[in-house]
C-alpha positions, 0 to 999 in steps of 0.5 A: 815763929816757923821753925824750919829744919834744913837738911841736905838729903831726903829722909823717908819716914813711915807714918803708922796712924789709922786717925786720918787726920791726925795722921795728915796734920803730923805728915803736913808739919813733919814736911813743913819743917823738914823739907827733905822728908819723904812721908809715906802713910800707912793705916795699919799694921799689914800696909805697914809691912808692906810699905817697909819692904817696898821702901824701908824708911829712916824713921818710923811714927807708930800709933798704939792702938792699931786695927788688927795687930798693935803698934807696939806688937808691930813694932816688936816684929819691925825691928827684928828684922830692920833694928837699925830703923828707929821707931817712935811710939804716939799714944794718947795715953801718957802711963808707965806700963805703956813706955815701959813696953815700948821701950821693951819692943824696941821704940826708939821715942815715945811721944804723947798725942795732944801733949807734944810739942813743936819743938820736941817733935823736931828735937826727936826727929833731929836726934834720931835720924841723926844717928842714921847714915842716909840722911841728916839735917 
C-alpha cells in the first residue's frame, strides 16, 4: 500500500544530512508522498545557512551529528532568527540527554534513523506544516 499525501501548494523543506544516501532515500520518500514538496539538501551546517537565506524553507530534517558544527547547535542558531521554521531532529541514537536537548534548542520532532515509520514521518510532517501559512496538505 503507497500512502500519498495530497496538498494543494508547494512546501519547501531543507534536508541537513551528511549520509548521502540516507539523505536521498528520506528526499525520494518525502517527495513520493508529498508531491508538492520542494527538497533542498544540504551537507553541513555552513551550506545549510546559506540555503536558509537563499530560501527559507517550511520545514527543516536535521541530522545530529554534522561535519563541522552539530544539528542540534544549528538548530539552536536556526530558530534564533526563523522560530517560526519548524525543525525535526534525525539521530541514530534514541537517548534522553539527546531529546532533551533537541527539544531545548528548539526542535520541533524528534525522529530515530532506522526506527521510524512511514506513517510517523507522514504524521509529522502533516502536523507541523500544518501549523504553517505557505502551505498545507
Amino acid at each position: 500500500m503507497v500512502l500519498t499525501v495530497s496538498c494543494n501548494r508547494k512546501c519547501k523543506t531543507l534536508l541537513v544530512e551528511d549520509n548521502a544516501n540516507f539523505r536521498r532515500v528520506l528526499k525520494q520518500t518525502l517527495c513520493d508522498r508529498f508531491p508538492c514538496m520542494v527538497v533542498v539538501e544540504a551537507a553541513d551546517a555552513e551550506e545549510a545557512l546559506r540555503k536558509i537565506d537563499n530560501v527559507p524553507p517550511n520545514l527543516i530534517f536535521m541530522d545530529i551529528n554534522l561535519p563541522g558544527e552539530n544539528g542540534l547547535e544549528l538548530t539552536g542558531k536556526i530558530k534564533a532568527t526563523h522560530p517560526e521554521t519548524p525543525i525535526v531532529i534525525l539521530t541514530s541514537y534514541d537517548l534522553p540527554a539527546f531529546r532533551e536537548v533537541a527539544y531545548e534548542s528548539g526542535a520541533s520532532g524528534f525522529l530515530v534513523k532506522g526506527s521510524f515509520t512511514l506513517e510517523e514521518l507522514i504524521t509529522s510532517v502533516k502536523s507541523l506544516i500544518s501549523v504553517g501559512v505557505e502551505c498545507s496538505f
